[in-house]
C-alpha positions in Angstrom: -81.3 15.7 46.5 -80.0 14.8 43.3 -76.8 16.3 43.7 -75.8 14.8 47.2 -76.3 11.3 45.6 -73.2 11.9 43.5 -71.0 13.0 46.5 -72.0 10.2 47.9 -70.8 7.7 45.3 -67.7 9.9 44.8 -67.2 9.4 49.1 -67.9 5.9 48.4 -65.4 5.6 45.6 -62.7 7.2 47.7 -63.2 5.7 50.8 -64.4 1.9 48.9 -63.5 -1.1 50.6 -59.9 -2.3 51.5 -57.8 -4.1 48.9 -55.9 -5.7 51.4 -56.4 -7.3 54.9 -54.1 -7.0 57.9 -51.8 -9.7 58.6 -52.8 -13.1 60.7 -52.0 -12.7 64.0 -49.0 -15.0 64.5 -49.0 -14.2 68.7 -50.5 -17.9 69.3 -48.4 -19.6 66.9 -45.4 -21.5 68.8 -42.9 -24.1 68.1 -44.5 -27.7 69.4 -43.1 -31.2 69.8 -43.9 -34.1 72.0 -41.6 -36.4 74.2 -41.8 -39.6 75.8 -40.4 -38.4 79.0 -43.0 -37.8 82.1 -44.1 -34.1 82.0 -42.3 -33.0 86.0 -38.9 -35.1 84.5 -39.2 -32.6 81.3 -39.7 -29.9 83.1 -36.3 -30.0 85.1 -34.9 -30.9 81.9 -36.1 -27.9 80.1 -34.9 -25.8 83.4 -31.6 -27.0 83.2 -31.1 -27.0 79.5 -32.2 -23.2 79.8 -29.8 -22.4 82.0 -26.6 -23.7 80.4 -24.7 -22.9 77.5 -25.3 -22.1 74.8 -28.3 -20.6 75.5 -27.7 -19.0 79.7 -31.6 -17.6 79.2 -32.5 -19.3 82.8 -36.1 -19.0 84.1 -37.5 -16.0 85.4 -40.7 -17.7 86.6 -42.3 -21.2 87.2 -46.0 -22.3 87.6 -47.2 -25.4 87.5 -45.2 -27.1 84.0 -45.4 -23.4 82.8 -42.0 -21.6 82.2 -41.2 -17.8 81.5 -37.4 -17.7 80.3 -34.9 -14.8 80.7 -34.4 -12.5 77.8 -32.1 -13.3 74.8 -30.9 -10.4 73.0 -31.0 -9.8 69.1 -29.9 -7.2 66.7 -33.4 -5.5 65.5 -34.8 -4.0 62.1 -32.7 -0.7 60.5 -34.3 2.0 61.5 -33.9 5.7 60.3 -29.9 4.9 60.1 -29.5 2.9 63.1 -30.4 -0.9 64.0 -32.4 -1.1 67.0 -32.2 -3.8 69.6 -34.4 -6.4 70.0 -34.9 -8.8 73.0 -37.4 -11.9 73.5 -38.5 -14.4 75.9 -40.2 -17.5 75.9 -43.4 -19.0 77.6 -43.0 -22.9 77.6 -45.3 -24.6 78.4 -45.3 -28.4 79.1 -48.8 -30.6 78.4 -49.0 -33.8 79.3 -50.1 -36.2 77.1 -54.2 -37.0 77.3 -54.0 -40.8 76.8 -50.4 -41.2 78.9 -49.7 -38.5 81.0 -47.5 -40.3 83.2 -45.5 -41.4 80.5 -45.2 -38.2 77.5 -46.0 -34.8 77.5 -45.7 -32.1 74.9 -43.6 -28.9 74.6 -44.9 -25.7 73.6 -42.8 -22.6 73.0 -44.3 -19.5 72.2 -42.0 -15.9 72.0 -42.6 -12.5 73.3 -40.2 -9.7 71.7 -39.7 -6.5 72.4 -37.7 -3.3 70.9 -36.4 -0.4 71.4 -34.3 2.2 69.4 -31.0 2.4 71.4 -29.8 1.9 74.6 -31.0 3.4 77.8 -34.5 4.0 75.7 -37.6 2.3 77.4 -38.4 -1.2 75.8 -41.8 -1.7 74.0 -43.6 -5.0 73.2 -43.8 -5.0 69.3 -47.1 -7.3 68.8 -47.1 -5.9 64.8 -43.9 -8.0 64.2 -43.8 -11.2 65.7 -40.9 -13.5 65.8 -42.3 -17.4 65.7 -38.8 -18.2 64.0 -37.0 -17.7 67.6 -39.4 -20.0 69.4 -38.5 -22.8 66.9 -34.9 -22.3 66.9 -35.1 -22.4 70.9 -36.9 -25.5 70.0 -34.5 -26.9 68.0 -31.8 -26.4 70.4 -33.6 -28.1 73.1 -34.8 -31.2 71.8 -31.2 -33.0 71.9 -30.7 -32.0 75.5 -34.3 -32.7 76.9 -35.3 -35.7 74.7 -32.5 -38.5 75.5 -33.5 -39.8 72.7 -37.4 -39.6 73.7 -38.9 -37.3 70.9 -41.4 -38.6 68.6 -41.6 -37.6 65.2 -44.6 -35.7 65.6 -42.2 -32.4 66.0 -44.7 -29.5 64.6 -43.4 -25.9 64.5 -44.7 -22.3 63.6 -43.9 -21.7 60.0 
């Protein structure tokens, strides 16, 4: 008895607790600003904005102030000697406002990327390593051409 108490504490010693904790899952984070444009009117401003240059992502689906946008390509990470290919696509989603919904609504980006190691290899979702950088630069680029001048100052994006 005596001596399985040691190898015990010597498994416990080995095995102990983790020094370090996985990171935060950054999926729900998204880039976030509010506009005093009616929530349908933002919507076909966000459509159209998507769909012409610079950015030519278009929408891929549409559901009720809910938008899933084409894919925009990006190089990836180096790999083994070779930089993979990325590509992501955005859920926006636009809220209206809870005191004026008429009137403002709010406009959420969030980003799903995916990578793969060259071309003609199958893509894979890469939840591990988001990208809540892209969503805010999408952001950025469409506040000028959906706003008019409409966006508030309480612009909030993913860090």
């Amino acid at each position: 008895m005596i001596r399985i108490v040691p190898a015990f504490a010597l498994l416990a010693l080995m095995v102990g607790c983790s020094s370090s904790f996985r990171a935060a899952d950054t999926r729900m984070q998204g880039a976030e600003a509010e506009f005093n444009v009616p929530p349908k009117e933002l919507v076909a401003r966000v459509k159209q904005a998507l769909s012409e240059p610079p950015l030519n992502i278009g929408v891929a689906e549409e559901n009720k102030g809910s938008i899933l946008t084409g894919y925009q390509q990006f190089p990836g990470e180096f790999h083994v000697a070779r930089r993979w290919q990325e590509r992501t696509r955005y859920r926006i989603r636009i809220v209206p406002d809870f005191d004026r919904p008429t009137e403002r609504a709010q406009l959420v980006i969030t980003e799903n990327t995916e990578q793969r190691p060259a071309e003609g290899m199958k893509w894979e979702s890469i939840d591990v390593l988001p990208r809540p950088e892209r969503a805010t630069e999408l952001l950025r680029q469409l506040e000028p051409k959906v706003s008019g001048g409409a966006a508030t100052a309480a612009t909030r994006s993913a860090s």
